[in-house]
KOLMARDO-497131 format. One line per field, with one value per residue (C-alpha): residue in one letter; x, y, z; residue number from 1. Coordinates in nm, 2 decimals, decimal comma, always signed. Layout:
# residues N
residuo = (A;...)
xx = (X;...)
yy = (Y;...)
zz = (Z;...)
num = (NUM;...)
END
This chain:
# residues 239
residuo = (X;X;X;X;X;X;X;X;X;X;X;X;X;X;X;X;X;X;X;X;X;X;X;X;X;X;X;X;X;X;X;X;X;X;X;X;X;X;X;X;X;X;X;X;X;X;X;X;X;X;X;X;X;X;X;X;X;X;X;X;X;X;X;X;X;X;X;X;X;X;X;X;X;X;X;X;X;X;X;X;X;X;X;X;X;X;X;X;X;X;X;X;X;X;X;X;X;X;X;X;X;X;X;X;X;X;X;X;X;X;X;X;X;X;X;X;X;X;X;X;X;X;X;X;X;X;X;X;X;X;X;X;X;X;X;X;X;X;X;X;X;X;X;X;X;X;X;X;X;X;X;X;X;X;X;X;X;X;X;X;X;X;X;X;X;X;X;X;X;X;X;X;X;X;X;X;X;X;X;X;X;X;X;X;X;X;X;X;X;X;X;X;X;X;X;X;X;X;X;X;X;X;X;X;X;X;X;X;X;X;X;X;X;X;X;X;X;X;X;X;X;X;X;X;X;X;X;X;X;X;X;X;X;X;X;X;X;X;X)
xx = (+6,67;+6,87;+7,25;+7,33;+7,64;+7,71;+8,00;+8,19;+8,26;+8,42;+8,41;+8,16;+8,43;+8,45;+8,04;+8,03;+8,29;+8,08;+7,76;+7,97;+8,08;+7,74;+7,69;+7,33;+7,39;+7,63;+7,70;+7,84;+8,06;+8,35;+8,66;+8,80;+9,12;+8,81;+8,59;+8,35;+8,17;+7,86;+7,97;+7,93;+7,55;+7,74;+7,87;+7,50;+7,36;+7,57;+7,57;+7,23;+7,20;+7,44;+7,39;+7,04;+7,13;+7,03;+7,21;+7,26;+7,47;+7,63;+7,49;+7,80;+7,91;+8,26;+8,50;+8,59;+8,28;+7,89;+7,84;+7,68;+7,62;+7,27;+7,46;+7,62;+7,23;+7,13;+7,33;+7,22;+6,88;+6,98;+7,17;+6,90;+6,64;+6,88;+6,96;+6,58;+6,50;+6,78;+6,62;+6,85;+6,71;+6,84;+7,07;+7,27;+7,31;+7,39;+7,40;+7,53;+7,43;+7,79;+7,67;+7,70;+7,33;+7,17;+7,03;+6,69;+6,50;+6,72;+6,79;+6,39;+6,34;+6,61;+6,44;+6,10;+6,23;+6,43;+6,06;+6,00;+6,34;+6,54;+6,76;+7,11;+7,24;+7,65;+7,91;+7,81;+7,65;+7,98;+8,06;+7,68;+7,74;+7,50;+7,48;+7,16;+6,92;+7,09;+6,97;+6,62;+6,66;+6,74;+6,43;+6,23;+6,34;+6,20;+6,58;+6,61;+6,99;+7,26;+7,61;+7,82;+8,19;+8,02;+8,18;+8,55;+8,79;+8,71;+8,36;+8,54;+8,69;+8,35;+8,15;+8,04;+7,83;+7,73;+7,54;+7,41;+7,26;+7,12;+6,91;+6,83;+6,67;+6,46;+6,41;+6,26;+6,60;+6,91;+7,25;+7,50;+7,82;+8,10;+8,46;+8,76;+8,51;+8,74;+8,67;+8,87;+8,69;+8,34;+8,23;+8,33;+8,13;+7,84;+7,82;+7,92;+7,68;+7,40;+7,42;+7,30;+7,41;+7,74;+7,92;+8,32;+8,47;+8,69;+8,94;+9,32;+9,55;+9,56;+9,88;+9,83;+9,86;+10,04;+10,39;+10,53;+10,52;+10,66;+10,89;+10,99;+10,60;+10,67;+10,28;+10,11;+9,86;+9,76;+9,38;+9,17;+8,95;+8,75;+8,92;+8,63;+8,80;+8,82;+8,41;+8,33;+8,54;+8,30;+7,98;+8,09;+8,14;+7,76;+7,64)
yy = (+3,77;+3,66;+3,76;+4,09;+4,18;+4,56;+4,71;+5,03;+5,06;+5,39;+5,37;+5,17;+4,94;+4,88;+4,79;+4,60;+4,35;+4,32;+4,25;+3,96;+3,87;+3,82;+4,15;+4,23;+4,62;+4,90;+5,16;+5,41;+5,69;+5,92;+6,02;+5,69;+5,91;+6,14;+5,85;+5,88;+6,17;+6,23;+6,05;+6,28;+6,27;+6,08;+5,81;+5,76;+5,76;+5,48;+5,25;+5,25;+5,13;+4,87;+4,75;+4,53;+4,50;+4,77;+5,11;+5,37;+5,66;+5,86;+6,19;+6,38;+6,66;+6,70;+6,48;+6,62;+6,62;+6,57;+6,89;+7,09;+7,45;+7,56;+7,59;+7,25;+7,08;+7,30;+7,08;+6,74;+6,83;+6,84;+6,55;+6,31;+6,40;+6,34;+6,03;+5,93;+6,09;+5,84;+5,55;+5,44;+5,23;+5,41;+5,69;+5,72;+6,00;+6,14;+6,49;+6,61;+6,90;+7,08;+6,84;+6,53;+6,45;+6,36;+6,63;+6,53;+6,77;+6,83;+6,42;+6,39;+6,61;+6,41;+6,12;+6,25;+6,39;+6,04;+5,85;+5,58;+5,51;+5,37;+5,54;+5,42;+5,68;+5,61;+5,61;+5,98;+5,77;+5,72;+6,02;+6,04;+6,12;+5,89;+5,56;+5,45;+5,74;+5,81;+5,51;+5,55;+5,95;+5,73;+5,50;+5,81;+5,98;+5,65;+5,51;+5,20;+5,09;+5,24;+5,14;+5,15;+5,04;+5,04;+5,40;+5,24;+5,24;+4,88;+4,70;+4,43;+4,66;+4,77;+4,42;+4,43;+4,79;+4,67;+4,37;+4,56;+4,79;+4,49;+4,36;+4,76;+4,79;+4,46;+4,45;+4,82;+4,86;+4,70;+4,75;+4,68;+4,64;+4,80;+4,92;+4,64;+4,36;+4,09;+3,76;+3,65;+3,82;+3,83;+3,49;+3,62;+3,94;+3,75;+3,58;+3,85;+4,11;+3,89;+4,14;+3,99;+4,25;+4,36;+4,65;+4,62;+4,79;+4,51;+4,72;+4,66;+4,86;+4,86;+4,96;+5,26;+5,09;+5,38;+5,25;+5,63;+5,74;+6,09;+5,99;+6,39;+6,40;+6,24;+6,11;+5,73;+5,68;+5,37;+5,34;+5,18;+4,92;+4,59;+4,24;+4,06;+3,72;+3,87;+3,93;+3,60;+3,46;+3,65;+3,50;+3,21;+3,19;+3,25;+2,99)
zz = (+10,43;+10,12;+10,15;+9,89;+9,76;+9,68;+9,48;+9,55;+9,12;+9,09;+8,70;+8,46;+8,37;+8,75;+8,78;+8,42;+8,61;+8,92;+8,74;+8,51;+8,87;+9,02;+9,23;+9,33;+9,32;+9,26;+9,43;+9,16;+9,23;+9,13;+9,31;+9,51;+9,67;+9,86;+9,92;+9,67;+9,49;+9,29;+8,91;+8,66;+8,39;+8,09;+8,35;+8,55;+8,19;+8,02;+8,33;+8,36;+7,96;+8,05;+8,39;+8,48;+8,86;+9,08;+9,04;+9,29;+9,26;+9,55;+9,66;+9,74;+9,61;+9,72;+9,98;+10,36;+10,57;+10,56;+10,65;+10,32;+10,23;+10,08;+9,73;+9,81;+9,95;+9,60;+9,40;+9,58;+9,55;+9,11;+9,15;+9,30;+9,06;+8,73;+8,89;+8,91;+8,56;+8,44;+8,57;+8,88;+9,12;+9,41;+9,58;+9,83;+10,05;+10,41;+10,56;+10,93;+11,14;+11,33;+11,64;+11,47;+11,46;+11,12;+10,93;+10,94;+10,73;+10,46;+10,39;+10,45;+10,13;+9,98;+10,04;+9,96;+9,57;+9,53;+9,56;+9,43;+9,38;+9,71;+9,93;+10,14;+10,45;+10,36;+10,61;+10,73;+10,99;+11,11;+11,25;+11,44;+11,77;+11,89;+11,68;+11,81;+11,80;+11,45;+11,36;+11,49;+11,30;+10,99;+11,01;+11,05;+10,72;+10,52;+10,43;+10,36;+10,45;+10,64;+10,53;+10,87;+10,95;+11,32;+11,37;+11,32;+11,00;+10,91;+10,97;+11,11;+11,42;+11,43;+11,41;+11,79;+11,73;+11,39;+11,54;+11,85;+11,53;+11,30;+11,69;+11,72;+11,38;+11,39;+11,07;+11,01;+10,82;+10,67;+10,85;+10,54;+10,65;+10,46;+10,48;+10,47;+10,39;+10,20;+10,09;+10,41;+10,65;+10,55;+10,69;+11,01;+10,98;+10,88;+11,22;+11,45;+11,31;+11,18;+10,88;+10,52;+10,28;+10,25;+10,08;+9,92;+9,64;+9,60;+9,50;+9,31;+9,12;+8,74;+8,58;+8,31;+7,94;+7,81;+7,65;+7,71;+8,06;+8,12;+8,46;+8,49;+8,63;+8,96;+8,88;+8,92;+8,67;+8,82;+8,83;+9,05;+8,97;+9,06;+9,11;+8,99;+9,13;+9,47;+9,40;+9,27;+9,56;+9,84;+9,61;+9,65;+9,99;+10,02;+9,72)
num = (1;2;3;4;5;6;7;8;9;10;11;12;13;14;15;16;17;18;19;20;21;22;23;24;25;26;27;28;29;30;31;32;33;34;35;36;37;38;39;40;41;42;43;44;45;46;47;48;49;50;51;52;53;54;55;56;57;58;59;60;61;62;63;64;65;66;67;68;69;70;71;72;73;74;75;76;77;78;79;80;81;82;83;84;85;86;87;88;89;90;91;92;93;94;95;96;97;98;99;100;101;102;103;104;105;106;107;108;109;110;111;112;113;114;115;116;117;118;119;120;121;122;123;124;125;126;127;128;129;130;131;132;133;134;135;136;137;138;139;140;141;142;143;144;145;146;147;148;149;150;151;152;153;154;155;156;157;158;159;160;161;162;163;164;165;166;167;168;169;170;171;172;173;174;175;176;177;178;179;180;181;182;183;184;185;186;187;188;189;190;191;192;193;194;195;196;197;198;199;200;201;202;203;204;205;206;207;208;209;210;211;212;213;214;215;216;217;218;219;220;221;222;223;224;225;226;227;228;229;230;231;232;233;234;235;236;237;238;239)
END
């Protein structure tokens, strides 16, 4: 399998740099201080008009836990289908009962209304009780890729769960590592998981561009925002 690069872009500035950089897919969202949230219409609508590398938004309506409420699973259920209407190429989704097992009927019908279009089970898989027969629940469903940090902050912490995943899954689905991947640590993640697509927001902080800056606001309007060096330098590690 061909190595794949995915961007966190949390802004369409954000994915337009990682598509000049050489990404082979965004992961769109909103809201990088919870995580990642759901991107609102106008933003879905104007990256898919400008992007030509697979697009898929996230499926979550607010930050804090995977656990949804029907008004909340309402919502998702809207969301997916505007995001299939506008063309994307894929979501991304993932939805916990109390126990920490995967919610298997509700991200089924997910999955089902998202068809044709692909679908990734984020970093909800996480906090799965049980990695392993999450993962087989997962396969089940019809996902495609599960973006794991091997149930640890950082995929690299996580690397030795990660690979006993990728020999789990034998190929019936991709284990994307994601969470602290860096240009100077991917190498190594690539040989102790045996994973070939990888997911990084390659994030830094832009400085606001405002010349008057209120300082009475106690605020930072600092934005966050891709370092497309630090993505050219993972590419090219792979070239």
């Amino acid at each position: 399998m061909a190595f794949k690069l995915e961007i966190c872009s949390f802004d369409l500035t954000s994915a337009l740099l990682a598509q000049e950089a050489g990404a082979h897919r965004i992961e769109l969202c909103a809201g990088p201080a919870e995580g990642g949230t759901t991107p609102g219409p106008g933003t879905i609508r104007a990256a898919r008009e400008r992007l030509h590398i697979d697009l898929y938004p996230i499926i979550r309506p607010r930050g804090g836990d995977f656990l949804y409420s029907d008004e909340e699973y309402d919502t998702m259920l809207k969301e997916v289908a505007f995001c299939k209407q506008a063309g994307c190429d894929g979501v991304v989704i993932g939805l916990l009962h109390p126990d920490g097992t995967i919610d298997k009927r509700r991200a089924a019908r997910l999955v089902e209304l998202a068809y044709p279009l692909g679908v990734t089970f984020h970093r909800a898989f996480d906090w799965a009780t049980n990695p392993f027969e999450a993962l087989e629940d997962i396969i089940s469903i019809g996902c495609e890729r599960i973006l794991t940090s091997g149930q640890r902050p950082t995929a690299v912490e996580g690397a030795d769960l990660i690979n006993e995943l990728v020999r789990q899954a034998d190929d019936r689905i991709i284990i994307m590592p994601g969470s602290g991947v860096r240009s100077d640590n991917i190498l190594h993640l690539a040989e102790k998981t045996d994973a070939n697509e990888f997911h990084t927001s390659a994030r830094t902080k832009v400085d606001s561009a405002m010349e008057y800056i209120n300082d009475a606001m106690k605020e930072d309007l600092s934005a966050v925002r891709a370092d497309r060096g630090e993505i050219e330098r993972i590419l090219s590690l792979f070239s």
